[in-house]
LUMLUMFI-693932 format. One record per residue (C-alpha): residue number from 1; residue in three letters; chain; x, y, z. Coordinates in steps of 0.1 Angstrom, whole numbers. Each point is the difference from the previous one (the first is absolute). Example, Ala and Ser with C-alpha at 12.3 -4.5 7.8 and 13.67 -1.06 7.14 Angstrom:
! residues 2
{fidren:1 | marza:Ala | fivex:A | px:123 | py:-45 | pz:78} .
{fidren:2 | marza:Ser | fivex:A | px:14 | py:34 | pz:-7} .
! end
This chain:
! residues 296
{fidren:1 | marza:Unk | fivex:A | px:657 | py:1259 | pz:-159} .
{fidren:2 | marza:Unk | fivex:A | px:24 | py:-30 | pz:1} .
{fidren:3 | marza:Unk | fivex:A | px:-19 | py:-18 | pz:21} .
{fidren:4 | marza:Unk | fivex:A | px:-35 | py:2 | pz:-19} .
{fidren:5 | marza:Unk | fivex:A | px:21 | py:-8 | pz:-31} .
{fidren:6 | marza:Unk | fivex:A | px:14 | py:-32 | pz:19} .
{fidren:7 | marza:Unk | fivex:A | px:-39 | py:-10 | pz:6} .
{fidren:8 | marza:Unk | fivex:A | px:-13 | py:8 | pz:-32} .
{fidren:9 | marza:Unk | fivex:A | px:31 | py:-19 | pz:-18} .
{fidren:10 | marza:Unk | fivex:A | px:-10 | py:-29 | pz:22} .
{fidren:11 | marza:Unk | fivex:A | px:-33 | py:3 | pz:-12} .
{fidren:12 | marza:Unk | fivex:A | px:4 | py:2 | pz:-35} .
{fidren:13 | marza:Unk | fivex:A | px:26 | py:-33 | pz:5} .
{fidren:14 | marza:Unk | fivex:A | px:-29 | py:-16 | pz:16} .
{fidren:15 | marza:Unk | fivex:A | px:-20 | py:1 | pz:-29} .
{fidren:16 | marza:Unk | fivex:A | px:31 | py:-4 | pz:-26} .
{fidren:17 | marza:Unk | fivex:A | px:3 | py:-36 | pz:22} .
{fidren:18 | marza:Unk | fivex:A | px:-37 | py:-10 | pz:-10} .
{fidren:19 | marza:Unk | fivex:A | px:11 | py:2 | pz:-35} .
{fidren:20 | marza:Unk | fivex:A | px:33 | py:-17 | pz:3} .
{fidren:21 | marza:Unk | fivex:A | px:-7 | py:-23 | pz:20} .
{fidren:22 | marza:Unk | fivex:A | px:-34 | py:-13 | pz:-5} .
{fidren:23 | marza:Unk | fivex:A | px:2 | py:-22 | pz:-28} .
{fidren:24 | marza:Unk | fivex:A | px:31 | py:-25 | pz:14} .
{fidren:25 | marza:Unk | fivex:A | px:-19 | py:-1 | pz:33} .
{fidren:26 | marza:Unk | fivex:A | px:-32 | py:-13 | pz:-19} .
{fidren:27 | marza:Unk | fivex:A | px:21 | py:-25 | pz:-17} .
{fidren:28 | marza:Unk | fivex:A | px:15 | py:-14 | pz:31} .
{fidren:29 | marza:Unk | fivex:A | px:-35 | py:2 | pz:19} .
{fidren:30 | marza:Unk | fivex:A | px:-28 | py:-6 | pz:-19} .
{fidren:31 | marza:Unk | fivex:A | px:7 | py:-35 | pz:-8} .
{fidren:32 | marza:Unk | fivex:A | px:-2 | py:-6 | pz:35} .
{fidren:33 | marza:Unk | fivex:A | px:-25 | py:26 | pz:15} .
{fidren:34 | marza:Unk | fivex:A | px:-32 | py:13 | pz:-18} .
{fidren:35 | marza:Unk | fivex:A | px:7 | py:34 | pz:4} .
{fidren:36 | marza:Unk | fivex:A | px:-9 | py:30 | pz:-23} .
{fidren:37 | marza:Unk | fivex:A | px:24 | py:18 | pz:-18} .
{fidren:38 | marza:Unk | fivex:A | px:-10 | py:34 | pz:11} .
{fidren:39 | marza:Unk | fivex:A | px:4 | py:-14 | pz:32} .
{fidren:40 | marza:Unk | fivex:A | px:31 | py:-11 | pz:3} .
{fidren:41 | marza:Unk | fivex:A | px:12 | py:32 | pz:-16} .
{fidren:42 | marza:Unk | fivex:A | px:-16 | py:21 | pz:33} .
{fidren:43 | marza:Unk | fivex:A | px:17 | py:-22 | pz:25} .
{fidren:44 | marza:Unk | fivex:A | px:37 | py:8 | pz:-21} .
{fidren:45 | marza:Unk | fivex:A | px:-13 | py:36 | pz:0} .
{fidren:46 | marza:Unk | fivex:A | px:-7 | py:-1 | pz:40} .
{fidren:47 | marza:Unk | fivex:A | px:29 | py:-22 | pz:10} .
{fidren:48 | marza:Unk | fivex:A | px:24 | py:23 | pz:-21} .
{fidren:49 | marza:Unk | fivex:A | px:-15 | py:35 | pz:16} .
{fidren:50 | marza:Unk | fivex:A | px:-3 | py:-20 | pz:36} .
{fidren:51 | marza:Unk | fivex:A | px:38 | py:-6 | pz:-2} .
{fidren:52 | marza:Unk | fivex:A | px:7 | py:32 | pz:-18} .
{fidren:53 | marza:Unk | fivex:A | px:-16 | py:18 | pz:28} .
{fidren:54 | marza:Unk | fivex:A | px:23 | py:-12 | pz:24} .
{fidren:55 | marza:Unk | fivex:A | px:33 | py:-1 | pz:-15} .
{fidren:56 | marza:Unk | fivex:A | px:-4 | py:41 | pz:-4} .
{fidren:57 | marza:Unk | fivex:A | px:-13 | py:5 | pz:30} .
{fidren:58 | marza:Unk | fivex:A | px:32 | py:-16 | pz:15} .
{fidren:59 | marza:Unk | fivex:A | px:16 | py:19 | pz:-26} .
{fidren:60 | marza:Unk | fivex:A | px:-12 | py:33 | pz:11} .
{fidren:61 | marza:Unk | fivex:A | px:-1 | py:-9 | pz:39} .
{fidren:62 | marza:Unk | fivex:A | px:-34 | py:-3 | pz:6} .
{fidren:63 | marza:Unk | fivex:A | px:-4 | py:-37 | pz:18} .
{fidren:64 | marza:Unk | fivex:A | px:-14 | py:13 | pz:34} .
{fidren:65 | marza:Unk | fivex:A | px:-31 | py:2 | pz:13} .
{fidren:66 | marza:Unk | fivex:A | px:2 | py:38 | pz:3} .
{fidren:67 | marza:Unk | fivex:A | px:6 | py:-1 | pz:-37} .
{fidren:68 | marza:Unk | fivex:A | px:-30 | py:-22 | pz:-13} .
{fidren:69 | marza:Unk | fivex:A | px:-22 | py:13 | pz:21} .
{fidren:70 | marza:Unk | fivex:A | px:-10 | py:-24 | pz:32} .
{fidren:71 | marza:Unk | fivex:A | px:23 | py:18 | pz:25} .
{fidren:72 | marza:Unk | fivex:A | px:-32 | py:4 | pz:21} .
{fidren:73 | marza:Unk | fivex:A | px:-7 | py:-21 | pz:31} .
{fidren:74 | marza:Unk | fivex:A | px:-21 | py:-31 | pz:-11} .
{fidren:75 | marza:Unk | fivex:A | px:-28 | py:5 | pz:18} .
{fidren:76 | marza:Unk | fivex:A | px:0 | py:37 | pz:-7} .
{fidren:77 | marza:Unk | fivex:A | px:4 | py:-9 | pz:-34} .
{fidren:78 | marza:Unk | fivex:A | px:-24 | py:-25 | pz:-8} .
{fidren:79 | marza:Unk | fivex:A | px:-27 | py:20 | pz:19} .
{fidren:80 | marza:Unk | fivex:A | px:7 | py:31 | pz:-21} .
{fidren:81 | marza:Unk | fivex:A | px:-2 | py:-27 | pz:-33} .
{fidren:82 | marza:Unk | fivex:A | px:-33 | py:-16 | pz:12} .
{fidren:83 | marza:Unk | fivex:A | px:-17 | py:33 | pz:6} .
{fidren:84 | marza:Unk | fivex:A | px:12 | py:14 | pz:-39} .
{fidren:85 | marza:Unk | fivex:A | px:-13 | py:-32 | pz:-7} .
{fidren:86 | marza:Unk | fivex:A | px:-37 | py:7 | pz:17} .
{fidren:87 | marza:Unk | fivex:A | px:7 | py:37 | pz:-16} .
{fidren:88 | marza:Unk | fivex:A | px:5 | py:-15 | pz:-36} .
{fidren:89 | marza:Unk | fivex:A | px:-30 | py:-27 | pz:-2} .
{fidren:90 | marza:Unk | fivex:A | px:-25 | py:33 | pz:11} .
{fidren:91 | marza:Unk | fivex:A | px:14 | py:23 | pz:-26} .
{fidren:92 | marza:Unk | fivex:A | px:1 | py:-28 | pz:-29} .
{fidren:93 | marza:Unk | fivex:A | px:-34 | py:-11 | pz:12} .
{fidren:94 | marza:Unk | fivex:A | px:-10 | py:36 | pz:-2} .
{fidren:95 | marza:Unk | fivex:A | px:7 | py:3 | pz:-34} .
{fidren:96 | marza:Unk | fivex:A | px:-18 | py:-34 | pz:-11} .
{fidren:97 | marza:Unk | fivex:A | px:-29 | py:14 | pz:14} .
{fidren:98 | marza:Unk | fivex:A | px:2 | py:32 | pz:-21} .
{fidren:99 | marza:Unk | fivex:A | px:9 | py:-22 | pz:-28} .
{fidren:100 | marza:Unk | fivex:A | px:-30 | py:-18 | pz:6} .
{fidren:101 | marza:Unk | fivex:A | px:-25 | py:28 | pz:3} .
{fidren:102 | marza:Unk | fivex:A | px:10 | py:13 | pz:-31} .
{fidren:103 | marza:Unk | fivex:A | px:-3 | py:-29 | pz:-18} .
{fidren:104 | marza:Unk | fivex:A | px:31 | py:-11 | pz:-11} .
{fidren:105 | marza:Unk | fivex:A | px:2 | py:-32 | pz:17} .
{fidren:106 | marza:Unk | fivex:A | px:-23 | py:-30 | pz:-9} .
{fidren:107 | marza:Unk | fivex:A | px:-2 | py:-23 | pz:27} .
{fidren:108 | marza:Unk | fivex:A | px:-21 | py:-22 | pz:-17} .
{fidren:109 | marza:Unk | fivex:A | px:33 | py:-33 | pz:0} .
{fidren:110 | marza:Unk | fivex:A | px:0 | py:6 | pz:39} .
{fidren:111 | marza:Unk | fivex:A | px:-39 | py:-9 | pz:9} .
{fidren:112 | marza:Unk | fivex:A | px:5 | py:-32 | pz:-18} .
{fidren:113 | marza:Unk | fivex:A | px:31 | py:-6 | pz:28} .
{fidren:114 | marza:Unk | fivex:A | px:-2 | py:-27 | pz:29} .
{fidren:115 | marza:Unk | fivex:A | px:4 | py:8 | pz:35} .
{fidren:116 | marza:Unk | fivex:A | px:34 | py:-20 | pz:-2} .
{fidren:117 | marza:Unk | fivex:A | px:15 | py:17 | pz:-36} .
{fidren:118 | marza:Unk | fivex:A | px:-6 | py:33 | pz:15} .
{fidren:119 | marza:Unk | fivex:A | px:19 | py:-12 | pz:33} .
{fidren:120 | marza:Unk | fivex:A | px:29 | py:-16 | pz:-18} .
{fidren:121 | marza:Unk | fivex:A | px:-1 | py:31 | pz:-26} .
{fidren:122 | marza:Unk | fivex:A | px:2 | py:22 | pz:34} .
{fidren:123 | marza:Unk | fivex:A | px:27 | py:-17 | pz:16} .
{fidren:124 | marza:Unk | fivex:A | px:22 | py:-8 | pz:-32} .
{fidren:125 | marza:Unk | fivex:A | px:3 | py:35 | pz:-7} .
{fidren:126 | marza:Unk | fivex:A | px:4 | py:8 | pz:32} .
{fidren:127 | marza:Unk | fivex:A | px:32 | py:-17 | pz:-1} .
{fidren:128 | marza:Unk | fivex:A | px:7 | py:14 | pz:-38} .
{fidren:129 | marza:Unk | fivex:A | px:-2 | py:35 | pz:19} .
{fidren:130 | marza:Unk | fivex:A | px:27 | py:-5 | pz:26} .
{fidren:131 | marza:Unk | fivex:A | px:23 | py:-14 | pz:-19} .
{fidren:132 | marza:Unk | fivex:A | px:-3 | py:27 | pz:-25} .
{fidren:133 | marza:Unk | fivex:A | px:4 | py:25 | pz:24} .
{fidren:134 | marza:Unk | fivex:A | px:28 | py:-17 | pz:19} .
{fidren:135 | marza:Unk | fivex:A | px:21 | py:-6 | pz:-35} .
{fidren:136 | marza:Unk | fivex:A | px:-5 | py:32 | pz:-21} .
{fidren:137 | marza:Unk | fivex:A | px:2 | py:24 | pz:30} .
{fidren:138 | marza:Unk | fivex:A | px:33 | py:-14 | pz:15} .
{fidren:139 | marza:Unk | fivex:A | px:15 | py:4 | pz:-36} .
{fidren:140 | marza:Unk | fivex:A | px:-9 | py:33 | pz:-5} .
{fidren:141 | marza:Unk | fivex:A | px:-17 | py:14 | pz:29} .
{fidren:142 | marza:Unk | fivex:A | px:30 | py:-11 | pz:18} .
{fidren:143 | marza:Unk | fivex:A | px:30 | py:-11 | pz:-18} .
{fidren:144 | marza:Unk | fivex:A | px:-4 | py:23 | pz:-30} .
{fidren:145 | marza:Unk | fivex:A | px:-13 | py:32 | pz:20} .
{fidren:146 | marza:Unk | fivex:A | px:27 | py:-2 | pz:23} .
{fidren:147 | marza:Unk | fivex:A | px:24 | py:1 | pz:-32} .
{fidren:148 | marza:Unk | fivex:A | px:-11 | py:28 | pz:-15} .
{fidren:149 | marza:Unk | fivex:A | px:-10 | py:17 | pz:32} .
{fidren:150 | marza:Unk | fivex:A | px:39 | py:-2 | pz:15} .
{fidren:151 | marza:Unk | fivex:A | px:15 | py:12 | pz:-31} .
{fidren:152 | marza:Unk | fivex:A | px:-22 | py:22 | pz:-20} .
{fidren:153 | marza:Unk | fivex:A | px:-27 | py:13 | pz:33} .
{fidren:154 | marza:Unk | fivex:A | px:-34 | py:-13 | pz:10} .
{fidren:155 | marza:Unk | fivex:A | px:-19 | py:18 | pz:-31} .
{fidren:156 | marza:Unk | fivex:A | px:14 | py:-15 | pz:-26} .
{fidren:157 | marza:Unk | fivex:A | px:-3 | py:-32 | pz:20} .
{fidren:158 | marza:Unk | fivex:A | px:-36 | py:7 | pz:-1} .
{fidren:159 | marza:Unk | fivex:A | px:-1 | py:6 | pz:-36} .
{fidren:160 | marza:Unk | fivex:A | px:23 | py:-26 | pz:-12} .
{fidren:161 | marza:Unk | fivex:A | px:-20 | py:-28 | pz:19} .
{fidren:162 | marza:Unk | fivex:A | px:-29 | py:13 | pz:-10} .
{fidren:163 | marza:Unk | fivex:A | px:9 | py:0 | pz:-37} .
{fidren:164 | marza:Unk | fivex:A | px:16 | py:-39 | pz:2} .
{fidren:165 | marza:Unk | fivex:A | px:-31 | py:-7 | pz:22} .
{fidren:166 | marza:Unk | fivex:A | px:-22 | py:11 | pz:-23} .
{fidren:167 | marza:Unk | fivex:A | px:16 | py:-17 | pz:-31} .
{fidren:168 | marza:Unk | fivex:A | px:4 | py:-32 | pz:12} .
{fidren:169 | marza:Unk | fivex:A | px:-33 | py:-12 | pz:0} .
{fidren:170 | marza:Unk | fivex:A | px:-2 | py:6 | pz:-37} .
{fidren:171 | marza:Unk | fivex:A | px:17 | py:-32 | pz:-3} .
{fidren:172 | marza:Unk | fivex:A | px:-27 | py:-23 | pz:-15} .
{fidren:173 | marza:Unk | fivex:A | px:-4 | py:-37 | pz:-5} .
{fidren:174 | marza:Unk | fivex:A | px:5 | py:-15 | pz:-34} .
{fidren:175 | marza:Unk | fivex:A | px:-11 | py:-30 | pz:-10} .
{fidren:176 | marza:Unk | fivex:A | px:19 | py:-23 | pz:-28} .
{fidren:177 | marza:Unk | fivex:A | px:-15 | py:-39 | pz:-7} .
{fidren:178 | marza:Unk | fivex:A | px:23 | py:-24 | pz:5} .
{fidren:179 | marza:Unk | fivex:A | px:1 | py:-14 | pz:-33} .
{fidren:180 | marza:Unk | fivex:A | px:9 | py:37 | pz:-9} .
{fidren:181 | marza:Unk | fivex:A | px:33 | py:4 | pz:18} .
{fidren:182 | marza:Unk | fivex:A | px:29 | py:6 | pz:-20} .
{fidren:183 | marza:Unk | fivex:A | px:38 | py:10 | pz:7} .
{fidren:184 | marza:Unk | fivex:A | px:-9 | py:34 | pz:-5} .
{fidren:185 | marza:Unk | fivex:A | px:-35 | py:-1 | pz:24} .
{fidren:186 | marza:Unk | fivex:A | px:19 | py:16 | pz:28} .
{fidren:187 | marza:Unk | fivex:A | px:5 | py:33 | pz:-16} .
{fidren:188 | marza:Unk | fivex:A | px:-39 | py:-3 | pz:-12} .
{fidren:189 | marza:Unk | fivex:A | px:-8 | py:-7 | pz:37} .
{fidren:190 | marza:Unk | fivex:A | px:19 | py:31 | pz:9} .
{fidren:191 | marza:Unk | fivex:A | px:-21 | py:24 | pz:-29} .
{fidren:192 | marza:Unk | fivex:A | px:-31 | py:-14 | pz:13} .
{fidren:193 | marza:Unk | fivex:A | px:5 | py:9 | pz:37} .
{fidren:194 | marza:Unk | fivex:A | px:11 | py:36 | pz:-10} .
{fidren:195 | marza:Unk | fivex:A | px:-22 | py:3 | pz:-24} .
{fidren:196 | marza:Unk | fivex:A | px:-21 | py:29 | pz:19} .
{fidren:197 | marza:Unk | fivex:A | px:29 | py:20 | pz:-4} .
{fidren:198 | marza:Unk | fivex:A | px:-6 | py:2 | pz:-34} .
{fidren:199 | marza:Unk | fivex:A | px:-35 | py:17 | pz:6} .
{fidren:200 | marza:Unk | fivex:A | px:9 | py:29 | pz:25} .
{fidren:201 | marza:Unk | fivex:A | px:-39 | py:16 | pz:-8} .
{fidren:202 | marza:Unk | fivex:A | px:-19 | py:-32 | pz:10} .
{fidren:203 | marza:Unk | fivex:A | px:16 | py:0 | pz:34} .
{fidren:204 | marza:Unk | fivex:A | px:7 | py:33 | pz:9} .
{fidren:205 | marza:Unk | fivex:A | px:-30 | py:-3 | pz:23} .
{fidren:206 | marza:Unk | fivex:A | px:9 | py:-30 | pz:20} .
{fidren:207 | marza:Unk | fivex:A | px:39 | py:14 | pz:3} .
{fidren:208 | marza:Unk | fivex:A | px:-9 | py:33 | pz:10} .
{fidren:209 | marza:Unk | fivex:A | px:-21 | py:-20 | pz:23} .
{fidren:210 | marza:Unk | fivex:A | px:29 | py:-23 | pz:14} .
{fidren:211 | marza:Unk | fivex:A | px:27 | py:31 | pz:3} .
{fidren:212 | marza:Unk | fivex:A | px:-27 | py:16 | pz:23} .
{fidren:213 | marza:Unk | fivex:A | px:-2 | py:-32 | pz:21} .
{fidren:214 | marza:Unk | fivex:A | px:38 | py:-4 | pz:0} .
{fidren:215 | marza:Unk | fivex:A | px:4 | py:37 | pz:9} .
{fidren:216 | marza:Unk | fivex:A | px:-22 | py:-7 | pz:29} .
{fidren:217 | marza:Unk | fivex:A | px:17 | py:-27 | pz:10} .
{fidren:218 | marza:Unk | fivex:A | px:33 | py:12 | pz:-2} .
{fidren:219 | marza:Unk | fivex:A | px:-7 | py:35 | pz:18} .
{fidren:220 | marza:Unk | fivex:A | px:-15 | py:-29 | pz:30} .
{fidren:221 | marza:Unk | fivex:A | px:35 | py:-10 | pz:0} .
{fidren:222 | marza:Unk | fivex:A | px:21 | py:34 | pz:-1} .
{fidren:223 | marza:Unk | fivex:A | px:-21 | py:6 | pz:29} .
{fidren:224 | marza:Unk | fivex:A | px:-1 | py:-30 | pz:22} .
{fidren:225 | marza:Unk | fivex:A | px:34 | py:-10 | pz:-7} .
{fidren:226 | marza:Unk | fivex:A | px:-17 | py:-35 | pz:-6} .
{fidren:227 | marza:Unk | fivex:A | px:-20 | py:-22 | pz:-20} .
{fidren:228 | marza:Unk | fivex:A | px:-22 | py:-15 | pz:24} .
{fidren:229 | marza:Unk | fivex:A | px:-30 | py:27 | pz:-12} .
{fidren:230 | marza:Unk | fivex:A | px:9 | py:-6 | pz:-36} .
{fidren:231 | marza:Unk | fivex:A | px:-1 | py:-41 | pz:0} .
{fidren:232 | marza:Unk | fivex:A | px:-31 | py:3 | pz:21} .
{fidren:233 | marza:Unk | fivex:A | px:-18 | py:23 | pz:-25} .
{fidren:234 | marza:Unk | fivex:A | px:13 | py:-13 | pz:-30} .
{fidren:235 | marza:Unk | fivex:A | px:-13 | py:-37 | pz:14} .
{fidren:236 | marza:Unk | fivex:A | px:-34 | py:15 | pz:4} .
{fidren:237 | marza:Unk | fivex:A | px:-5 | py:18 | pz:-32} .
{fidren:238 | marza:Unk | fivex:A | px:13 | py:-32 | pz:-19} .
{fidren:239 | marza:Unk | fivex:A | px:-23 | py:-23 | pz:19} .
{fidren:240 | marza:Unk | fivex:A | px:-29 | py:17 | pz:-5} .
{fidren:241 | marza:Unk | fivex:A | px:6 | py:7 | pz:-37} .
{fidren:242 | marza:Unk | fivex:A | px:9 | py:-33 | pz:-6} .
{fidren:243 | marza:Unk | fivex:A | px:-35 | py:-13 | pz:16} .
{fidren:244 | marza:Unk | fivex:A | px:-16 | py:29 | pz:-20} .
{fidren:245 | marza:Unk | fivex:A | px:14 | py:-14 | pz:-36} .
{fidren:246 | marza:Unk | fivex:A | px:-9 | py:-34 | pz:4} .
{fidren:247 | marza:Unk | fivex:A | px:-34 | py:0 | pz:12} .
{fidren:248 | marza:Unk | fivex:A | px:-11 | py:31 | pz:-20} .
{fidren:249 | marza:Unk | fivex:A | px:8 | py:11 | pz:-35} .
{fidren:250 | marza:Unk | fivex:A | px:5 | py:38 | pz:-13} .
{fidren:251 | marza:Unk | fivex:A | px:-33 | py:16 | pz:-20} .
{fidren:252 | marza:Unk | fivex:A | px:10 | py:15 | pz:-31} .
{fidren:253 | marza:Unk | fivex:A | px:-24 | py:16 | pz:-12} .
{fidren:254 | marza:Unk | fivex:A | px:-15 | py:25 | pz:21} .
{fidren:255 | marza:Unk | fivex:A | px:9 | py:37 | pz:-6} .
{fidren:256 | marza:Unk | fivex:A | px:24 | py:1 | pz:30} .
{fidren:257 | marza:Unk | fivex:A | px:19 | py:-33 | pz:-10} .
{fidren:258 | marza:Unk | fivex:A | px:28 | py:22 | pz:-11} .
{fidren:259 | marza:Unk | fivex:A | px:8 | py:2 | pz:35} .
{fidren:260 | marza:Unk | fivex:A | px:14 | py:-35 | pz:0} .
{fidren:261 | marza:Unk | fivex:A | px:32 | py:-10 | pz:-17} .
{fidren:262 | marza:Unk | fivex:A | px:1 | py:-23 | pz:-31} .
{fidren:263 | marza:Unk | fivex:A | px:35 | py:-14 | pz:20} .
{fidren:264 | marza:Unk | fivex:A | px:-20 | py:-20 | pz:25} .
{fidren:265 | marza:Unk | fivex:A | px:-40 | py:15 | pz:1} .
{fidren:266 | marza:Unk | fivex:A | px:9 | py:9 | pz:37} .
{fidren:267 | marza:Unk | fivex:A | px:30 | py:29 | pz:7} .
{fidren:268 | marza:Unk | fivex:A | px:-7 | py:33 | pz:-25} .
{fidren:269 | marza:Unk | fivex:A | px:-10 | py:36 | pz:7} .
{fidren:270 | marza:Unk | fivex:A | px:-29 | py:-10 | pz:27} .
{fidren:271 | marza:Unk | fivex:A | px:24 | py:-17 | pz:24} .
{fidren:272 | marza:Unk | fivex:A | px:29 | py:29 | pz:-7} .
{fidren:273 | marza:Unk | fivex:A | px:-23 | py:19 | pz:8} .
{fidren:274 | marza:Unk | fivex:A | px:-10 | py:-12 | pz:33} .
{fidren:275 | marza:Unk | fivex:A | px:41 | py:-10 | pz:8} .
{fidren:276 | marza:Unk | fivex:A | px:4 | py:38 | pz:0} .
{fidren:277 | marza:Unk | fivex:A | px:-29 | py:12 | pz:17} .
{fidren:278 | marza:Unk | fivex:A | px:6 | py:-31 | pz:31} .
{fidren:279 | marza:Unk | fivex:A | px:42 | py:12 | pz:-2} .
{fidren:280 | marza:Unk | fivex:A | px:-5 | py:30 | pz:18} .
{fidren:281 | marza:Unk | fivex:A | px:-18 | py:-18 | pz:27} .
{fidren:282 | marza:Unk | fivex:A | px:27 | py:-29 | pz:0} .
{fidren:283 | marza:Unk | fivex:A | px:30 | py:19 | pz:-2} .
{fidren:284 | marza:Unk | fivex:A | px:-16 | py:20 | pz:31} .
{fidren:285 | marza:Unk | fivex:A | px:-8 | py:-32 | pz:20} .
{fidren:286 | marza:Unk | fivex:A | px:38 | py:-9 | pz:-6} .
{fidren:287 | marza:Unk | fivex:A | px:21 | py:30 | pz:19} .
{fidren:288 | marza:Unk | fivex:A | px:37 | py:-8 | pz:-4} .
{fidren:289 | marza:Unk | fivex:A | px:12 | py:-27 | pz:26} .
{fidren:290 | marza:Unk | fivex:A | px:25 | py:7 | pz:31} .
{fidren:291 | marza:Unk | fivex:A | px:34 | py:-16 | pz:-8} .
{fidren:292 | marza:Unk | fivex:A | px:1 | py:-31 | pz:23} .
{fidren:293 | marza:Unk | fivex:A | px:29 | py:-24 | pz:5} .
{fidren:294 | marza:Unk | fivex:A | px:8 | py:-27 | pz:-26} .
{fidren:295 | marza:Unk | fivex:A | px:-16 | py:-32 | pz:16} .
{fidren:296 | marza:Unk | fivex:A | px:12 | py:-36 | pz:-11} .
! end
C-alpha cells in the first residue's frame, strides 16, 4: 500500500497547503488583484496537488504514457474517448428524464432562458466537462491506478480509486468576506471545505453514489488498459449534469425527493441506482483491450 499512502499523503498536504498558505498569498495579492479568498486558497490547493502529482509519479516511475494511461494510438484513442463521450451524454440525459418524470426537477428557471444563454450555458460546460474529465482521470484513472495496480493488483486499484474518487468531491466551497479575513482564516477556509466530513449521514447518499461511478470508471480502465472511455464518459456525465443544475432546480418536497442528495439536489440513491444497473452494460461494451505497441 505504499503507493496509495504516497497519494493520499499528497492529498492530505494539498489541503494542509490551503491552510498554510492562504493567508500570506492574500496579503501579497489582494491589494493588487480582486480576488476571493476562498479562491485563492483552491488555486494553492490545485497547484500544490498538480505538482504533488508529478513529483511521486516520477518518484514511483510512472512518467510514460503507458503509465497514465494514453499509450493508445491517437486516433484510436480519441475515437474511443468521443464515443464514451456520445455513451455518457445518453445515459446522464437518461436519468434527467427519469428525474423529470418523477418530478424532482423544476424546470421552471430554464423556460425563462434565451436562445443564446442556453447556447453559451451548452457550450461553457461543454468545455467544464472535458477538462474535468481530462484532469481528474489522468490523476487517478491513470497516474494513481497505475500505482496501486503495479504494486498492490488491479482490485485494489479499483477500490482505492474509487474510494479517493469518491471523496474528493466532498471538498466544498467556503466563502469568508473580505473584511473577515484574519491570520488564522486559512485554517477556517480549510474546516469549511471539509466540512461534509463532519456529517457522514447527510451524504452517504451522494458518496455511495460517487464510489459506484468511480468503480465504474475504474473497472473501464482495468479493462481497456486506457482512459480514453473513462475521460469520454466522465466528460459527458459532467456536461450534462452541469446543464441540468443550472437551468433546473431539485423539488423537495414530493414523497420521492429523498432520492436526491442534500450534497448537491442532483447525485443520491436515484442516480446510484441507475450507475449500477447501466455498469453491467458498460463494463460489457468495454472487453479488455489487445496490448499494442507504445506509440509516441
Amino acid at each position: 500500500m505504499r503507493a496509495f499512502l504516497l497519494f493520499f499523503g499528497l492529498m492530505l498536504g494539498a489541503l494542509a497547503s490551503v491552510a498554510i498558505f492562504t493567508y500570506p498569498a492574500w496579503l501579497l495579492l489582494h491589494p493588487h488583484f480582486d480576488w476571493p479568498f476562498h479562491r485563492i486558497g483552491e488555486r494553492i490547493g490545485m497547484l500544490a496537488l498538480v505538482i504533488g502529482f508529478v513529483l511521486v509519479a516520477r518518484r514511483v516511475g510512472l512518467s510514460d504514457k503507458q503509465s497514465v494511461g494514453y499509450a493508445l494510438p491517437r486516433p484510436l484513442f480519441v475515437r474511443e474517448m468521443l464515443t464514451a463521450l456520445v455513451l455518457g451524454v445518453v445515459g446522464m440525459g437518461a436519468i434527467v428524464g427519469i428525474m423529470t418524470a418523477l418530478g424532482l426537477l423544476d424546470w421552471t428557471q430554464a423556460s425563462t432562458a434565451t436562445g443564446g444563454k442556453l447556447a453559451k450555458i451548452i457550450f461553457n460546460r461543454l468545455l467544464s466537462g472535458i477538462a474535468v474529465g481530462f484532469i481528474e482521470e489522468t490523476m487517478l484513472r491513470g497516474v494513481m491506478f497505475a500505482a496501486i495496480q503495479r504494486e498492490s493488483g488491479t482490485k485494489w486499484a479499483i477500490f482505492l480509486t474509487s474510494v479517493i474518487y469518491a471523496a474528493v468531491h466532498f471538498l466544498a466551497k467556503y466563502y469568508i468576506p473580505p473584511e473577515q479575513v484574519t491570520s488564522h482564516s486559512g485554517f477556517t477556509l480549510l474546516a469549511g471545505m471539509t466540512n461534509w466530513f463532519s456529517r457522514p449521514l447527510e451524504m452517504a447518499d451522494a458518496y455511495m453514489c460517487l464510489f459506484a461511478v468511480g468503480m465504474v470508471l475504474a473497472i473501464i480502465r482495468a479493462r481497456r488498459g486506457n482512459i480514453a472511455a473513462c475521460i469520454g464518459l466522465h466528460a459527458g456525465w459532467v456536461w450534462v449534469m452541469l446543464i441540468a443544475r443550472e437551468l433546473t432546480n431539485p423539488v423537495r418536497d414530493q414523497p420521492l425527493s429523498f432520492l436526491l442528495s442534500q450534497f448537491d439536489g442532483f447525485i443520491g440513491w436515484l442516480v446510484f441506482a441507475w450507475t449500477v444497473l447501466t455498469a453491467f452494460f458498460l463494463v460489457r461494451l468495454y472487453p479488455p483491450q489487445i496490448s499494442r505497441p507504445q506509440t509516441s
